[in-house]
C-alpha positions as CSV (number, residue, x, y, z in Angstrom):
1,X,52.7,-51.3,-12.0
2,X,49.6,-51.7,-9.4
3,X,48.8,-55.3,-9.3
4,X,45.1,-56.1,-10.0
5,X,42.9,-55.6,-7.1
6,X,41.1,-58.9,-5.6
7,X,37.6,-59.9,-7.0
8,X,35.0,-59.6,-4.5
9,X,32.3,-63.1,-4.4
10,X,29.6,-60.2,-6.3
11,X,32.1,-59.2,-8.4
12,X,32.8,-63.0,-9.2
13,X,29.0,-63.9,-9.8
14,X,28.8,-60.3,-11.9
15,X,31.7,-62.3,-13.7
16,X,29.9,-65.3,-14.1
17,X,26.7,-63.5,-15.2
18,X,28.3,-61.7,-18.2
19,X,30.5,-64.8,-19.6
20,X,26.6,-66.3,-19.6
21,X,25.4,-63.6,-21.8
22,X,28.0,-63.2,-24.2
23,X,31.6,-64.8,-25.1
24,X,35.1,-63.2,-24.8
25,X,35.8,-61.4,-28.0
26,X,38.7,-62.5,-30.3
27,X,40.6,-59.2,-29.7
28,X,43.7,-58.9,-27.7
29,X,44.0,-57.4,-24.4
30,X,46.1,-55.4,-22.3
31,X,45.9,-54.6,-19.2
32,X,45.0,-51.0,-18.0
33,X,45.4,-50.0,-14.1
34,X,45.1,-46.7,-12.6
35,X,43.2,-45.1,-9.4
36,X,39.9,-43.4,-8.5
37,X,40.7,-40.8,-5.8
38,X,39.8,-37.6,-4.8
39,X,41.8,-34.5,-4.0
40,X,42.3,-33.5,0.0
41,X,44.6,-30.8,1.4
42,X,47.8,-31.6,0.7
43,X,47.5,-34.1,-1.7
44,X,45.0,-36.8,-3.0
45,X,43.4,-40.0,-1.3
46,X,42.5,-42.9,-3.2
47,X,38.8,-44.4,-3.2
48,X,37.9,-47.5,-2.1
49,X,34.7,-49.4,-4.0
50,X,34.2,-47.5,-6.7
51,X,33.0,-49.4,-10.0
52,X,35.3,-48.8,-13.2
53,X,34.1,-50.8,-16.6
54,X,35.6,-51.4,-20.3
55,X,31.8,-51.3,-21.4
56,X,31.8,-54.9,-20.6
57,X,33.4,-55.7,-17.1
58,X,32.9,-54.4,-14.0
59,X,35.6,-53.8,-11.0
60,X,36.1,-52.6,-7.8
61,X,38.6,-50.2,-6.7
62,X,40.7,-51.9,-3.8
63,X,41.7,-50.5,-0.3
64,X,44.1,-47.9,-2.3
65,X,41.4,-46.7,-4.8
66,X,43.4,-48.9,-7.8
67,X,42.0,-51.1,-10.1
68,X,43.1,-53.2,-12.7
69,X,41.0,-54.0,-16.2
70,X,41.3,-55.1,-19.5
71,X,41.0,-53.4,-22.6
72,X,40.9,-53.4,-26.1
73,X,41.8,-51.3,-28.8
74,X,38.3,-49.1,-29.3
75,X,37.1,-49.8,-25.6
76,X,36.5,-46.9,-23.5
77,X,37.4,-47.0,-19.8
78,X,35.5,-45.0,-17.2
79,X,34.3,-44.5,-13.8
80,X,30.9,-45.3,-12.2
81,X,30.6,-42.1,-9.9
82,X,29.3,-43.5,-6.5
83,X,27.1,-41.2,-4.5
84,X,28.0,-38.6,-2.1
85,X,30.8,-37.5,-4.9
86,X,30.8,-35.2,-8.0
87,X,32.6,-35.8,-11.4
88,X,34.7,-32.9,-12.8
89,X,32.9,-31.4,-16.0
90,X,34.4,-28.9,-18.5
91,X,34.0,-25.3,-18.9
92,X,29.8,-25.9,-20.4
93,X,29.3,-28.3,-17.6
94,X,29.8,-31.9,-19.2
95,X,30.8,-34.6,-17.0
96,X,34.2,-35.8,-17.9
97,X,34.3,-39.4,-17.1
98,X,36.0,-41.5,-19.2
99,X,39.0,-42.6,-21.8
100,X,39.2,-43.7,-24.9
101,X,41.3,-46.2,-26.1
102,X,42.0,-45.9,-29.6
103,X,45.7,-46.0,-30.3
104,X,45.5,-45.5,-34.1
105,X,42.3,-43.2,-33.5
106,X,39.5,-42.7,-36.4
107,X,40.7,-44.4,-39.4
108,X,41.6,-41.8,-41.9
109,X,40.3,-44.0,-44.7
110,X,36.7,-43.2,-43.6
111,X,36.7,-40.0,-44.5
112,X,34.2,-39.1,-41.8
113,X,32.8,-35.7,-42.4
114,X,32.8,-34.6,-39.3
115,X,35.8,-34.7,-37.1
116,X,36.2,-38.4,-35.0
117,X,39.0,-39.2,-32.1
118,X,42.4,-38.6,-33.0
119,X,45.1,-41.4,-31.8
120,X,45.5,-41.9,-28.4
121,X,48.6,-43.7,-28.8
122,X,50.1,-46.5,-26.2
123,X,48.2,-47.6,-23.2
124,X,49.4,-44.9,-19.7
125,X,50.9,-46.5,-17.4
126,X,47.7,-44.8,-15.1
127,X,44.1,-43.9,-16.0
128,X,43.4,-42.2,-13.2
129,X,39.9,-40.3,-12.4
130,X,39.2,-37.5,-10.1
131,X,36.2,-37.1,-7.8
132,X,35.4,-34.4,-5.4
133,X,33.3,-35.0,-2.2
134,X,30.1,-33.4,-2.3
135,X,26.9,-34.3,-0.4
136,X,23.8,-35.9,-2.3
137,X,20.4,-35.5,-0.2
138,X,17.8,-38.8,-1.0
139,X,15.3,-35.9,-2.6
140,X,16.7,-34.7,-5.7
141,X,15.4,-32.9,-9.0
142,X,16.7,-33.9,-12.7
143,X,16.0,-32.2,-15.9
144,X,15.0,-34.3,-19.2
145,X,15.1,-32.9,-22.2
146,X,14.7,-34.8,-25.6
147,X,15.6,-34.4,-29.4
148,X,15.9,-30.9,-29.4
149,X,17.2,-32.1,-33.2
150,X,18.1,-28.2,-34.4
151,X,18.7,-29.0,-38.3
152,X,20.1,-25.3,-38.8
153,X,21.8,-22.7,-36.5
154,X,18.2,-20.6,-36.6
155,X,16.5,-24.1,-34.6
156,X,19.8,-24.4,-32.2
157,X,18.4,-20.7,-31.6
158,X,14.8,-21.8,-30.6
159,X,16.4,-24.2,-28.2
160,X,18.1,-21.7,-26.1
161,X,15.2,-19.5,-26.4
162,X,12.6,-22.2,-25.4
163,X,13.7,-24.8,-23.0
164,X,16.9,-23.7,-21.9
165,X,15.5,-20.4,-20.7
166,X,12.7,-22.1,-19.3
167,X,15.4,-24.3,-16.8
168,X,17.9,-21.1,-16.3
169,X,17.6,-21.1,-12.2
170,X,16.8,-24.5,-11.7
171,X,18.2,-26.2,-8.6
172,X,17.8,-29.4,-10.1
173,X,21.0,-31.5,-9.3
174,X,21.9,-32.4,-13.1
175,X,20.5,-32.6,-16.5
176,X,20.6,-35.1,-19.5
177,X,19.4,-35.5,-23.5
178,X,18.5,-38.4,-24.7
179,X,19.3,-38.3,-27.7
180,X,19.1,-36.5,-31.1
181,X,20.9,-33.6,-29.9
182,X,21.3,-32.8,-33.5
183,X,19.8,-33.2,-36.7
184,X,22.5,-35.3,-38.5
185,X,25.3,-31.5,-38.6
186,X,27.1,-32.6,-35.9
187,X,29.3,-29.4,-36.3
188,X,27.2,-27.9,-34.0
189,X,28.3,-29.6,-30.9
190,X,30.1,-26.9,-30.4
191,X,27.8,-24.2,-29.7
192,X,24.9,-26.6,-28.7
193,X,26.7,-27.4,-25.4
194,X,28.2,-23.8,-24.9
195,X,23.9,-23.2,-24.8
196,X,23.4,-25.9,-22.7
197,X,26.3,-25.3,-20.4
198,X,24.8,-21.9,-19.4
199,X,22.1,-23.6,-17.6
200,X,24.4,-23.8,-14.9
201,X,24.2,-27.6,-13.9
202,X,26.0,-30.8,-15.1
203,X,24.5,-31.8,-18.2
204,X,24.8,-35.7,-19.2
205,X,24.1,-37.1,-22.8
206,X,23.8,-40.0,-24.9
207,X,23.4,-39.8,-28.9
208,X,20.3,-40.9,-30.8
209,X,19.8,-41.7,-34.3
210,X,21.0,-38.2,-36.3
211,X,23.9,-38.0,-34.3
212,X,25.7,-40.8,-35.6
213,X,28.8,-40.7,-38.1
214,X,27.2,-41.6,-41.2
215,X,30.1,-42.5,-43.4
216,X,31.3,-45.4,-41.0
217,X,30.6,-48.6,-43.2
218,X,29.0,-50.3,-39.5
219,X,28.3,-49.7,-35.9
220,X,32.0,-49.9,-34.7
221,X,32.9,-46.4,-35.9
222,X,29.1,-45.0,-36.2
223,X,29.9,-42.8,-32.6
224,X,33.4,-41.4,-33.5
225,X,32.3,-37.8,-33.6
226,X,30.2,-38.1,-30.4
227,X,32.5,-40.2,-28.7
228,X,35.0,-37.2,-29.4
229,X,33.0,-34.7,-27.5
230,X,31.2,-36.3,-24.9
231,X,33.1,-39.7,-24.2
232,X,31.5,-43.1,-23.5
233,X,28.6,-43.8,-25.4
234,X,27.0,-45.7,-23.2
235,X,27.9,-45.5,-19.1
236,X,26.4,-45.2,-15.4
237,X,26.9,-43.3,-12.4
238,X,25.0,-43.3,-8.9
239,X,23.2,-40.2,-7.7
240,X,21.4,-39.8,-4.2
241,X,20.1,-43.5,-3.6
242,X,19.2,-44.5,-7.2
243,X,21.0,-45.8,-10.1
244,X,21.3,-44.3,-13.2
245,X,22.0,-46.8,-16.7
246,X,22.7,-44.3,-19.8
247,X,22.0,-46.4,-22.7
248,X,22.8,-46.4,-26.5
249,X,19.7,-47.7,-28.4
250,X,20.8,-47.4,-31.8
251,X,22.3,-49.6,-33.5
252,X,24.0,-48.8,-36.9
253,X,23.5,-50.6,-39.6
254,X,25.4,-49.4,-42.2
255,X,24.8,-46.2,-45.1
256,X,22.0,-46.6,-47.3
257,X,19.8,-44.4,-50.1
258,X,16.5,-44.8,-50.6
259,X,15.1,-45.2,-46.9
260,X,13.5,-43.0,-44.6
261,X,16.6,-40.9,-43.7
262,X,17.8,-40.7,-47.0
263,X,21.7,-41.4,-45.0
264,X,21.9,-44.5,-42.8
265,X,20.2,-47.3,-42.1
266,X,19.8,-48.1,-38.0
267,X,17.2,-50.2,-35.8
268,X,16.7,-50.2,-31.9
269,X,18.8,-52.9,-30.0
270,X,21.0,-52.9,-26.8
271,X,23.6,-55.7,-28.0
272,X,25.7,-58.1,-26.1
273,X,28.3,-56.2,-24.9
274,X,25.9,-53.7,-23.6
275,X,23.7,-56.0,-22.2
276,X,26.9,-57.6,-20.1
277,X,28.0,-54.5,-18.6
278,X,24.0,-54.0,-17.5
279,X,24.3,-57.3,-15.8
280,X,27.5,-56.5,-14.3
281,X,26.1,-53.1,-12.5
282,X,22.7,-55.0,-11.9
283,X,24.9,-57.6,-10.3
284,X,26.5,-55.2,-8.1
285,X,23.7,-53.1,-7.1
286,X,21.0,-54.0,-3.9
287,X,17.8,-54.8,-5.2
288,X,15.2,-52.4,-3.5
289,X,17.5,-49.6,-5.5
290,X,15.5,-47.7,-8.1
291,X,17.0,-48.2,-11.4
292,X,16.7,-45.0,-13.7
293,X,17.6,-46.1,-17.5
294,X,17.8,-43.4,-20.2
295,X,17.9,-44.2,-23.9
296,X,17.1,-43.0,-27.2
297,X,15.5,-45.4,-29.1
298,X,12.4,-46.5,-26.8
299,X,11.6,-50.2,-25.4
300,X,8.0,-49.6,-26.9
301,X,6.1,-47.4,-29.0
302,X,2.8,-46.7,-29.5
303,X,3.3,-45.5,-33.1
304,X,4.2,-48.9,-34.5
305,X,5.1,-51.6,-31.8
306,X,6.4,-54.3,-34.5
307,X,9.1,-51.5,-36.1
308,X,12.5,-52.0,-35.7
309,X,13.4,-48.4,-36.0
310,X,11.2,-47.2,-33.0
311,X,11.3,-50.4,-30.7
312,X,14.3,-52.1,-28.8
313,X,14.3,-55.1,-30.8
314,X,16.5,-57.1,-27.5
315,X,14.3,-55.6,-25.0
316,X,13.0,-58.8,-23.7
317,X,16.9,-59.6,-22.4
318,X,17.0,-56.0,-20.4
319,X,13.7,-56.9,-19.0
320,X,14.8,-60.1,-17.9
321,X,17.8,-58.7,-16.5
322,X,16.0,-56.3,-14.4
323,X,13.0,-58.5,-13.3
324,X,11.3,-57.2,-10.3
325,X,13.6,-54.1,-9.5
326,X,11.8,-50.6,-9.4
327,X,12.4,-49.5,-12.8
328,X,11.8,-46.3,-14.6
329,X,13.3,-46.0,-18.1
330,X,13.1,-43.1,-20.2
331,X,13.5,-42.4,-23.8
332,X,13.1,-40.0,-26.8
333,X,13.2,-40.4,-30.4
334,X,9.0,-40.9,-31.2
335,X,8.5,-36.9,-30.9
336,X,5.3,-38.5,-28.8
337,X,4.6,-38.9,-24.9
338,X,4.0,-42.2,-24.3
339,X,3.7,-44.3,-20.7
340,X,4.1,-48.0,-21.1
341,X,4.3,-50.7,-17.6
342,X,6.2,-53.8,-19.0
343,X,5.1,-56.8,-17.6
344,X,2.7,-55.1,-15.6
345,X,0.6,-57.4,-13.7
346,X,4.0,-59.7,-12.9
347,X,6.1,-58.9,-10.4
348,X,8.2,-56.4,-11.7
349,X,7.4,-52.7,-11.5
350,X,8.8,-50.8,-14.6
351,X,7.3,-47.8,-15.9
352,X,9.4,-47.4,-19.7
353,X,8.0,-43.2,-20.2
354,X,8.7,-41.8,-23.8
355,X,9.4,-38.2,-23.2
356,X,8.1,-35.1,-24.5
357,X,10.7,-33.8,-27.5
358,X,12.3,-30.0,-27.0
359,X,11.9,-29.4,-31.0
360,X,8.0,-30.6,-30.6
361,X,7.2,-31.5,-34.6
362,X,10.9,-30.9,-35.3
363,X,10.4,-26.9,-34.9
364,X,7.1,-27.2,-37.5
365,X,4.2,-24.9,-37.3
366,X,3.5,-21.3,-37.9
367,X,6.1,-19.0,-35.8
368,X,4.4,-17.3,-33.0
369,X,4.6,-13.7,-32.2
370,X,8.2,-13.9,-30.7
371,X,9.1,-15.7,-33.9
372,X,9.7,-19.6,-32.8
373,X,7.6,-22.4,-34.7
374,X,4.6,-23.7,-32.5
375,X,6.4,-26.8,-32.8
376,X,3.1,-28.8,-31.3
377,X,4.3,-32.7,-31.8
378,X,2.3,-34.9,-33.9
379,X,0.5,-36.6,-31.1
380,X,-1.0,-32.7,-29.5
381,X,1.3,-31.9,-27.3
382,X,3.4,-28.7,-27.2
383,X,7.1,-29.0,-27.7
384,X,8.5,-29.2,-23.9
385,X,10.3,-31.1,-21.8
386,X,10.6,-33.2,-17.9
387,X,11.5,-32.9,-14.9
388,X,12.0,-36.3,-12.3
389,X,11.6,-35.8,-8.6
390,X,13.5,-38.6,-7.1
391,X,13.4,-39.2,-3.5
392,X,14.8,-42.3,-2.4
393,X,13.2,-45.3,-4.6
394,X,9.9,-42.9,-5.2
395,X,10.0,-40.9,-8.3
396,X,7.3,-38.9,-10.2
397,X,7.7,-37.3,-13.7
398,X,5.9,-34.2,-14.7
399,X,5.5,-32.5,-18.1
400,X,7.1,-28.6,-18.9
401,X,6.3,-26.8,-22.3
402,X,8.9,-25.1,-23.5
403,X,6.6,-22.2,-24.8
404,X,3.5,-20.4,-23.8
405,X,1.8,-20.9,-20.5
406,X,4.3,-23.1,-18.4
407,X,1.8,-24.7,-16.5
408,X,-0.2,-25.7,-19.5
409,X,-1.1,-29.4,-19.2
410,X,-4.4,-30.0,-21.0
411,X,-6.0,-29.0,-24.1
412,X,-9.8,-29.3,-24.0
413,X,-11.7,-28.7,-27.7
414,X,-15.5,-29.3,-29.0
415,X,-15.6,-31.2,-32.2
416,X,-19.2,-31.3,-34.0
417,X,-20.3,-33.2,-36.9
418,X,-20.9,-29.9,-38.5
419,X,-17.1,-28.6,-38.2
420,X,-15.0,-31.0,-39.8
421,X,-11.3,-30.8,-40.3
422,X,-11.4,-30.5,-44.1
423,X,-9.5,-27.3,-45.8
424,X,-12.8,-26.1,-47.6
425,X,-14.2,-25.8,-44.0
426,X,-11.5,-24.5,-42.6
427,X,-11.2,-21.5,-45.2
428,X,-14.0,-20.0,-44.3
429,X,-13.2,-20.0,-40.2
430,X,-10.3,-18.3,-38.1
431,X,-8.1,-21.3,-36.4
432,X,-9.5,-23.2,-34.1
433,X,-12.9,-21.3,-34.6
434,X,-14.5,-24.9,-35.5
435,X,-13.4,-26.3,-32.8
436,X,-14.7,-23.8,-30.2
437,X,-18.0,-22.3,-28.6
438,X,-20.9,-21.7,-30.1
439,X,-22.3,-24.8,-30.8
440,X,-26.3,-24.7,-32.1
441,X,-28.7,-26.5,-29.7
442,X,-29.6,-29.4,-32.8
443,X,-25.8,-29.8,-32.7
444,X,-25.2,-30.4,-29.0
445,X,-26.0,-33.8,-29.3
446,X,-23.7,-34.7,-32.2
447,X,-20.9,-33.0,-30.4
448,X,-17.7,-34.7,-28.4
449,X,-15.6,-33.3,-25.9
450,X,-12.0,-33.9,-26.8
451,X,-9.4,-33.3,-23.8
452,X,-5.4,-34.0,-24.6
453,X,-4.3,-34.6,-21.6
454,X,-0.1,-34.2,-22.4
455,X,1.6,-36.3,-20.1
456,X,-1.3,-39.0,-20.3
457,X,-1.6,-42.9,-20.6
458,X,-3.1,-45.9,-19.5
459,X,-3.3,-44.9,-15.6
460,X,-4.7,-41.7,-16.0
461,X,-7.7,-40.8,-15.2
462,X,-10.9,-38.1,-16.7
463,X,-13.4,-36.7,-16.1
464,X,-16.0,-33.7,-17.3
465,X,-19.2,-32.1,-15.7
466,X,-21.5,-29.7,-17.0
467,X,-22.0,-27.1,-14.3
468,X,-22.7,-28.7,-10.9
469,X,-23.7,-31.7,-12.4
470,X,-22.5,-35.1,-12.2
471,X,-18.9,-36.1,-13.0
472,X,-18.4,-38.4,-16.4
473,X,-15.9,-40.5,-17.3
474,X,-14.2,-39.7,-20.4
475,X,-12.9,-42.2,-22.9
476,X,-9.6,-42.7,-23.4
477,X,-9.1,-43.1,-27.7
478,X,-6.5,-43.6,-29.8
479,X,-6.9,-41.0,-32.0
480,X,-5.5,-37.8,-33.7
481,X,-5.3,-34.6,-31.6
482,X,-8.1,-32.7,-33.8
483,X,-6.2,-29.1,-33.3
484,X,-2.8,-30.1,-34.4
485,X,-4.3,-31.8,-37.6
486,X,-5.8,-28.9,-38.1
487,X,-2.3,-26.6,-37.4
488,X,-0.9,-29.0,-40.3
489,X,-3.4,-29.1,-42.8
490,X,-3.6,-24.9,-42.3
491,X,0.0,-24.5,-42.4
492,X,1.5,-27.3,-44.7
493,X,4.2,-24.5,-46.3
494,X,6.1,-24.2,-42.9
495,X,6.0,-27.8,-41.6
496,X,8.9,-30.7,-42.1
497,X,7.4,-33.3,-44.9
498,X,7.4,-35.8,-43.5
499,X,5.5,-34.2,-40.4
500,X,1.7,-35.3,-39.8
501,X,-0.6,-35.7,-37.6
502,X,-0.6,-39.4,-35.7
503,X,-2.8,-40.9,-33.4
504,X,-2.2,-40.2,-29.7
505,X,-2.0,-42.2,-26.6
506,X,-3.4,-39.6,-24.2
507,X,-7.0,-38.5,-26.1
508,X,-9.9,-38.7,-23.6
509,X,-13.1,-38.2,-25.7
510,X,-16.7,-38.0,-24.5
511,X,-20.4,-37.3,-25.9
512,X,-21.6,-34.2,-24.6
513,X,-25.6,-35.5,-25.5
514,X,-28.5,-33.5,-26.4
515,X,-29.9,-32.7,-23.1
516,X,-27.6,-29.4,-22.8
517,X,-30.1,-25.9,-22.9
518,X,-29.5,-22.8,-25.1
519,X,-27.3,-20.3,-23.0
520,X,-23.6,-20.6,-21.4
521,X,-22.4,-23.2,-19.8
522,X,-19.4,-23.8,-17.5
523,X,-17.3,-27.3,-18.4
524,X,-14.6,-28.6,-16.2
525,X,-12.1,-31.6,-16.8
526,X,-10.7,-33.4,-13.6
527,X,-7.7,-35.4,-14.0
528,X,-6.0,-37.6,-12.1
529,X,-2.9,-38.8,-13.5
530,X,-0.4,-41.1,-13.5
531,X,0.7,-41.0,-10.5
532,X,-2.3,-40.2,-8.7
533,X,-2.2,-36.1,-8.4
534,X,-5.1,-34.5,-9.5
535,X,-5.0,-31.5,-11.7
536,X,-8.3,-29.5,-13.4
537,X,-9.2,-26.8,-16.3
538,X,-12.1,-25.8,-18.0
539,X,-13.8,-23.8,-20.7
540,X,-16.9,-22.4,-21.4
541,X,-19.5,-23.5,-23.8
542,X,-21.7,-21.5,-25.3
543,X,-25.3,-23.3,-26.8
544,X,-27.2,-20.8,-29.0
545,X,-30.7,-21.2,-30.1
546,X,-30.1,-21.7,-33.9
547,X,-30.9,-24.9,-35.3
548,X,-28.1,-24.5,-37.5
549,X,-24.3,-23.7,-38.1
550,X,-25.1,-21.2,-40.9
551,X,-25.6,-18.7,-38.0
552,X,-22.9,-16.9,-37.2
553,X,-20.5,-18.1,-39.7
554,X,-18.0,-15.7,-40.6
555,X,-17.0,-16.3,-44.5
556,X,-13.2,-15.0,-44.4
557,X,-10.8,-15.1,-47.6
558,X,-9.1,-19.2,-47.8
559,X,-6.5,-19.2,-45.8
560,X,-2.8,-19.4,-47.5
561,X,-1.2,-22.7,-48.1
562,X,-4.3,-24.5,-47.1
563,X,-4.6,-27.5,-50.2
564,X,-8.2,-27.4,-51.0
């Protein structure tokens, strides 16, 4: 038996701090011990100061590398991997970190659909975890991908064929998903990480909202299948000089016809236990340490701030936890982009970003010529995914479509009072054709330049000239992206129900004004963005003579599936 190693005076306040959030629960405990080491020639070495955690507490490994905790039946036990050291991962590349608990395993009385976690049986006698020395440089690279959601194995085959070629050769030092890895067949695990594992890079998940266990009757068993495959829901691990919190969002509430989902009812919340082990690694970790927090579920949404299913309904505890830290927290589940500052103004400095999903409009939209749906998302921007750029407490984000050009960052379009979006004027044009060059000279004036830029928000900045003319500020407008209502309305037969165009956080509109001559005309955008880089496209706009948009118009047959 290793005796329980001696609580350090942070580990005692980290203590303190999570009796003060939340009481002991009723269950009984026993008490688990084991080591953290790594292997050396020869032999193995234990590791001293390594955080373990039940989900709740926090300890330190001693001298030795042991450390003592205790656990309950259903608690997961796992390792917080320090820097400067690798976890071991299976053969697709998942970090194996943790174990589970669950002498009796899934109940059999669930009658889950898809396979849970068979018993574990009694407690070892030593839950030991492996690490392997390897060197972590400050300045590192991490891919994020969100909700690549395939519902069928066709869509798991526009994931490989989208994003995951995109990353193949990426010397970025690990990857994660954020959730929604499926679309509610979680039989697929299989092969989705056997994709994912050819990337070539550890690979780190947590679930989201259609990868839950539906049957379960409440939260407690909602993770069984996931849990099987990839371990502790919810966990954290130190790379370079930044902490990273992996966060389960979702919060089962129990089967349910009738509502959105048509199988399970769920809203966004963190939860007590969560919440304590937060407070424990806060509690533990300096303060001038960047704090990277993925989740599914987002802190905010543009969509619909007040809804339960697509805000973090505790979020106000995690961002009084966190108070003035550098914070970036990431999320999925919207199919948006979204960039929100919590608090901003205070002292903290958290930027909560709402990622880009891989399936876009949940693979909608008319397949392109290699076959894959368009898959633009509902607020304009094409299906894609992140990459972070850490390098010590500094970070950056930056935007990656999965298909097409993969530089593509803007989408600049002409709308005209003349060319609405309505399917008896859009018969009689090609796509986009309305929302393009030429535009008569009686129209100019009546005309706004719409620009999507896709990684946009509130700090963004943009900007349009005419020529060599002055620079104008552009508007930013909640508003629908004009093209991608028009993809939907054109295309309803090959898009998901319940998929339609929303209003966007990151539509820059402007009046172009009638002062514009008859001829062609060279328009460029300037952007600066978030983060202060600057970035620039253009197009050309074309201003004929005719006082009219009967000029020119090409009458063409109505185009199929459009509801008139």
């Amino acid at each position: 038996m290793i005796d329980r190693p001696a609580l350090t005076r942070r580990e005692t306040m980290a203590g303190a701090a999570a009796l003060a959030l939340a009481p002991s629960t009723a269950r009984s405990s026993e008490r688990a011990t084991g080591s953290v080491y790594e292997v050396v020639p020869g032999g193995r070495t234990g590791i001293p100061d390594v955080a373990v955690s039940n989900g709740r507490d926090v300890v330190r490994t001693d001298a030795q590398g042991r450390y003592a905790i205790d656990v309950s039946d259903g608690d997961i036990v796992f390792v917080v991997k320090p820097a400067g050291f690798a976890l071991p991962h299976d053969e697709n590349n998942i970090p194996r970190f943790s174990y589970i608990h669950q002498p009796q395993g899934t109940p059999p009385d669930l009658g889950l659909r898809y396979r849970g976690i068979d018993p574990t049986g009694p407690l070892p006698a030593s839950i030991d975890f492996a690490l392997t020395r390897e060197p972590e440089p400050a300045a590192f690279d991490v891919i994020l991908f969100t909700d690549p959601q395939p519902e069928s194995p066709v869509e798991l085959g526009h994931v490989r064929d989208t994003a995951v070629t995109r990353v193949l050769g990426t010397k970025a030092a690990f990857g994660m998903t954020t959730g929604d890895i499926l679309f509610d067949d979680l039989s697929f695990y299989g092969r989705s990480n056997r994709i994912i594992g050819r990337i070539g890079i550890p690979w780190f998940h947590i679930g989201g909202n259609h990868d839950l266990n539906f049957e379960a009757p409440d939260a407690r068993y909602s993770r069984e299948t996931y849990k099987r495959v990839y371990g502790a829901p919810y966990y954290a691990f130190h790379h370079g000089k930044a902490l990273f919190l992996m966060l389960d969002t979702v919060h089962y509430l129990g089967a349910a016809s009738g509502n959105a989902d048509g199988v399970g009812r769920y809203e966004g919340r963190i939860g007590e236990r969560q919440l304590t082990f937060i407070a424990n690694m806060l509690a533990m970790t300096p303060k001038e340490t960047l704090v990277v927090i993925a989740m599914h579920i987002p802190l905010f949404t543009d969509l619909d701030p007040a809804d339960p299913r697509q805000n973090v309904t505790d979020r106000e505890r995690l961002l009084d936890l966190l108070g003035d830290r550098p914070v970036l927290s990431l999320a999925g589940h919207t199919h948006t982009t979204e960039h929100h500052y919590p608090r901003a103004g205070g002292a903290g400095s958290h930027h909560h970003h709402v990622l880009t999903a891989v399936s876009g409009s949940w693979w909608s939209g008319p397949s392109t010529r290699t076959g894959i749906p368009s898959a633009d998302s509902r607020d304009g921007t094409p299906n894609g995914f992140h990459t972070l750029t850490i390098d010590g407490a500094r970070y950056t984000t930056r935007y990656r479509p999965a298909q097409g050009e993969p530089d593509e960052r803007m989408r600049i379009v002409l709308e005209s009072q003349y060319r609405g979006g309505a399917g008896e004027v859009l018969r009689d044009y090609r796509p986009m054709q309305t929302l393009r060059s030429p535009v008569p000279r009686e129209s100019v004036g009546a005309t706004n330049l719409v620009v999507n830029v896709f990684d946009g928000g509130p700090r963004t900045r943009v900007q349009y000239r005419v020529d060599d003319g002055p620079a104008v500020d552009m508007v930013r407008t909640r508003r629908p992206d004009p093209f991608v209502a028009e993809v939907f309305l054109r295309y309803p037969e090959v898009k998901k129900p319940w998929v339609k165009a929303e209003p966007s956080s990151h539509i820059w509109v402007a009046r172009l004004g009638g002062d514009i001559p008859a001829g062609s005309h060279r328009i460029t955008v300037e952007v600066e963005d978030e983060y202060g880089r600057p970035f620039s496209s253009g197009m050309v706009l074309e201003v004929t003579s005719e006082d009219g948009p009967s000029r020119g118009r090409e009458r063409r047959p109505p185009v199929s599936g459009v509801r008139l």
